[in-house]
N, C-alpha and C positions, 0 to 999 in steps of 0.2 A: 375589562376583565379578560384575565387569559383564560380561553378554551385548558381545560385538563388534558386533551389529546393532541394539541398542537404541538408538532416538532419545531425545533429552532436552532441553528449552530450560530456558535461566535467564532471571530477570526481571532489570532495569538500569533505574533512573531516567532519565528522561528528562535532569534536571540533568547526572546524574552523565556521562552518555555527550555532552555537549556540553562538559562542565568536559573530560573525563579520555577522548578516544578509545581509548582501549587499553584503558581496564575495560569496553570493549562488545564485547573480541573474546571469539568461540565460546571452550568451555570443553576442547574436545575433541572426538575425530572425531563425527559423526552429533550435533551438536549444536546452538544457535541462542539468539540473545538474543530474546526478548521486550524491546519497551520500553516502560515505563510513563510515563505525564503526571503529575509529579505538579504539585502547587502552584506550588513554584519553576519550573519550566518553563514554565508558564501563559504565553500571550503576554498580553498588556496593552494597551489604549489609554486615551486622555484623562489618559495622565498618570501611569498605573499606577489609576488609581480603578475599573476593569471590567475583565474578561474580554473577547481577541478570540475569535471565534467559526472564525477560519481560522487552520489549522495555517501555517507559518511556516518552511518547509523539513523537513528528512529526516533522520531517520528518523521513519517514521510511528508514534507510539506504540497498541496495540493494546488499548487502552482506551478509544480517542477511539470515538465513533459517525462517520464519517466516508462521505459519498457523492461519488461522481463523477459529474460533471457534464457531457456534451459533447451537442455540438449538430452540428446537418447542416442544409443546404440553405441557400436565402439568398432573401433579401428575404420573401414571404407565405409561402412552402415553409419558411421555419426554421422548426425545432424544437428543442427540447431536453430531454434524458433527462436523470432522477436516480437514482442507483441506490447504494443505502444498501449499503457493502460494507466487510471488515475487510479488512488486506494483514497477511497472517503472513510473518515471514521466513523466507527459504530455508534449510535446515538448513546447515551448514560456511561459512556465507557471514557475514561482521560485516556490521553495521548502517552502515558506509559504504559498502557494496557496493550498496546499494539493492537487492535483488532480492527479490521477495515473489511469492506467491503470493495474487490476490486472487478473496476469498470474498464469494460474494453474501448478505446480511445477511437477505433481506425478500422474502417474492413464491414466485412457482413455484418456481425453481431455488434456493433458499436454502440452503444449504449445501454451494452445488457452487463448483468454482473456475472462473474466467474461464480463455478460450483464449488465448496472448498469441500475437503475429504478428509479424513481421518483414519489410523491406521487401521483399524477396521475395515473400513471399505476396500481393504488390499483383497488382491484373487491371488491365487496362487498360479504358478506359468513351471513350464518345464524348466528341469535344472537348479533346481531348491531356489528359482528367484521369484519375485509376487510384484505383481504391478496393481495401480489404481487406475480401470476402465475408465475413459474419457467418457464425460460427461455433457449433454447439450450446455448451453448459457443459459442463463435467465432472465 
């Protein structure tokens, strides 16, 4: 007998869930797809003769090594961060809902999750522009 509180993900081809959206919905309450990359999902250039190295829209398969990439400041002030992270999906949520939970891969915080923010959480800063204060992981 399944526990009512036990979480569970199933795994889904990355093909299969781009052929067929309905074999990537959850399986049951407290539940989640995993989605895998496999071969057939591979993006391709020059023709199909190589591997792209950039995913290609959503859902994010959790196989990939994947970082995010953003930058701040402008002209000699830019900068830009890389931060090597997995996005697990949200439990009762399919994999067109987009919503993950993302996990830092590499570094101090490694296995903690990102804080996500919402336009509300903006401060406001000089020069009519508003930033979202950095937040610890969790």
């Amino acid at each position: 007998v399944k526990d009512s509180e036990s979480k569970m993900y199933v795994t889904r081809r990355l093909s299969e869930c781009q052929r067929n959206s309905s074999k990537a919905l959850p399986e049951g309450p407290n539940s989640g797809v995993l989605v895998i990359q496999d071969e057939e999902s591979k993006p391709t250039c020059c023709f199909g003769s190589c591997y792209d190295s950039e995913l290609k829209g959503l859902p994010f398969p959790q196989n990939a090594k994947l970082t995010v990439i953003y930058r701040t400041g402008v002209g000699n002030d830019r900068r830009s961060y890389h931060d090597p992270v997995m996005f697990i999906p949200v439990l009762d949520h399919p994999p067109s809902s987009n919503r993950y939970y993302v996990i830092k891969r590499r570094g101090k915080h490694s296995g903690e999750a990102s804080v996500s923010a919402s336009e509300e959480d903006r401060v406001p800063s000089c020069f009519c522009f508003s930033y979202v204060p950095e937040a610890k992981p969790q």
